[in-house]
ZAMI-565900 format. One record per residue (C-alpha): x, y, z; residue in three letters. Coordinates in Angstrom, 3 decimals. Each point is the difference from the previous one (the first is absolute). Layout:
X,Y,Z,ALA;
...
This chain:
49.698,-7.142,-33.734,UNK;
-1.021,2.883,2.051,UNK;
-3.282,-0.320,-1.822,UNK;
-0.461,-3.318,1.309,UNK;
0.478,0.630,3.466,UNK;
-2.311,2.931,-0.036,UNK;
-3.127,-1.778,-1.385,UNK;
1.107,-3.198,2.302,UNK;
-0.054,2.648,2.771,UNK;
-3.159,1.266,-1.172,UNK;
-1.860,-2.858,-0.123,UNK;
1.431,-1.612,3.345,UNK;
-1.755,3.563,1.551,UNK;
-3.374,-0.720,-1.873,UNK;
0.273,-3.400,0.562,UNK;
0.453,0.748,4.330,UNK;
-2.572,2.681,0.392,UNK;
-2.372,-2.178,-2.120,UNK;
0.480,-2.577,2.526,UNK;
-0.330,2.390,2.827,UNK;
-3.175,1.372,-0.956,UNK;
-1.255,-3.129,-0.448,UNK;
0.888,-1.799,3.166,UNK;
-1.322,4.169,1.814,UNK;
-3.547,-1.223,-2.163,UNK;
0.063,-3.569,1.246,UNK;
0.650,0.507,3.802,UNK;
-3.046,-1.326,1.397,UNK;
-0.043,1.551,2.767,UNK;
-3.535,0.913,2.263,UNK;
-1.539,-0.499,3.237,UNK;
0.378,-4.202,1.574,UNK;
-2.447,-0.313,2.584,UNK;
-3.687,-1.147,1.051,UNK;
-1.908,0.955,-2.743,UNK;
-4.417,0.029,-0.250,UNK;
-0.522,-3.582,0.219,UNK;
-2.604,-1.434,-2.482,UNK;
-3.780,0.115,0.879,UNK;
-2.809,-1.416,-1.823,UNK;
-2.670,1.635,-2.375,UNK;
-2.562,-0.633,2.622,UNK;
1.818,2.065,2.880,UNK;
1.274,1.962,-2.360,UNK;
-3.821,1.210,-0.937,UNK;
-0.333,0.960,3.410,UNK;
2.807,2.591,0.138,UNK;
-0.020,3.960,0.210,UNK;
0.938,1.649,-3.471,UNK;
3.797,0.422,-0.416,UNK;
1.155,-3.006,2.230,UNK;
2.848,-1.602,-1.739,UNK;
-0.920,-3.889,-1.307,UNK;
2.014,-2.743,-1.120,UNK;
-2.254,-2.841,-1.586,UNK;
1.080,-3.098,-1.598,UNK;
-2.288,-1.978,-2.117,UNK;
-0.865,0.230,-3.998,UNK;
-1.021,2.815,-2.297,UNK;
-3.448,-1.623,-1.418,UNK;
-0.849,2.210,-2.639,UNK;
0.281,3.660,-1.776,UNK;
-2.533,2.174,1.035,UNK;
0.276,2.764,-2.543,UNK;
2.097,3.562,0.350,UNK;
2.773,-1.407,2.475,UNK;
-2.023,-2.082,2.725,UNK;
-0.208,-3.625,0.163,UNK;
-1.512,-2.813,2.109,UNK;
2.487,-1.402,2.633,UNK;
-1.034,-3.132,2.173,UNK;
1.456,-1.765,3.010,UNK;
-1.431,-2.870,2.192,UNK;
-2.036,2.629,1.556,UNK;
-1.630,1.731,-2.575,UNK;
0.140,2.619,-3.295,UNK;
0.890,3.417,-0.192,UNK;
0.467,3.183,-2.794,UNK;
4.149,0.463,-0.235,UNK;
0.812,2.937,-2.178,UNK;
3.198,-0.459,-1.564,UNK;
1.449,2.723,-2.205,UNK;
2.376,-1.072,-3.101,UNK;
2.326,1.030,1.188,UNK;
-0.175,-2.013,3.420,UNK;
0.114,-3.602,-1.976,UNK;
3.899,0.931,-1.112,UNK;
0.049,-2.238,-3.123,UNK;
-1.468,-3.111,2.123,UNK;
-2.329,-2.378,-1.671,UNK;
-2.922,-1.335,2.558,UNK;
-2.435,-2.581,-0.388,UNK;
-2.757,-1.329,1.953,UNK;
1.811,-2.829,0.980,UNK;
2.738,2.247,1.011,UNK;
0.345,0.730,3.902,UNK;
1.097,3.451,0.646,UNK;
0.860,2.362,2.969,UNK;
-1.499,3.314,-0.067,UNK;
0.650,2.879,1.892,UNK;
-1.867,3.186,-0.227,UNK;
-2.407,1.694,1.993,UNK;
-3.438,-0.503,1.347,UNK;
-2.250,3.065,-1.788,UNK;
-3.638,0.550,0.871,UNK;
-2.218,2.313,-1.577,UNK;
-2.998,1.385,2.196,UNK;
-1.818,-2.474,-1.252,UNK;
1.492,-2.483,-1.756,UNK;
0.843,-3.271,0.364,UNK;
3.681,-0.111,1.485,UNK;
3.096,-0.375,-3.228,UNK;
3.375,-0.507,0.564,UNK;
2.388,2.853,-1.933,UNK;
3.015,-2.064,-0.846,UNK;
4.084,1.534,0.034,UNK;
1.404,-4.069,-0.734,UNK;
-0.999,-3.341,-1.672,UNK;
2.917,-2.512,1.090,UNK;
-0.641,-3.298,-1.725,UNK;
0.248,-3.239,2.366,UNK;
């Protein structure tokens, strides 16, 4: 009997510290404020290197090692999007999709936008 209540005991403690960790991993928690409000690719072309972007429109087409063509209303632009940045999300052309990155020029390049997110809408 003492068994019992020992491995009860046991697993009760896994079971609450398994719960605990997971609700410490889950908390959500961040900035909630103004945030960079969306532009468009053709404003966006016009900004200095390292300005922070949101863009909302559709991934066109692959591009080859990590860059693709992304289109809005406005016009196209290069997006490079590392693997790691599409976080097991599928996205099609038709697919509208929020990006947020980073304007990069090169000295003298056209203007590409270095993406950190890819929320589908």
């Amino acid at each position: 009997m003492n068994k019992f209540f020992a491995v009860s005991a046991l697993v009760l403690t896994f079971a609450v510290a398994s719960n605990a960790n997971a609700q410490a991993q889950n908390l959500g928690g961040g900035f909630q404020g103004p945030t960079i409000a969306s532009t468009t690719v053709a404003d966006a072309l016009k900004l200095n290197d390292d300005t922070p972007v949101v863009l909302v429109g559709n991934i066109q087409k692959n591009l080859g090692n990590e860059k693709y063509q992304f289109a809005d209303k406005t016009g196209t632009i290069v997006v490079e999007i590392d693997d790691e940045d599409w976080r097991g999300q599928v996205v099609k052309p038709e697919n509208t999709v929020e990006i947020r990155g980073e304007i990069d020029k090169e000295l003298l390049g056209t203007p590409e936008v270095d993406v950190d997110s890819i929320i589908l809408k």
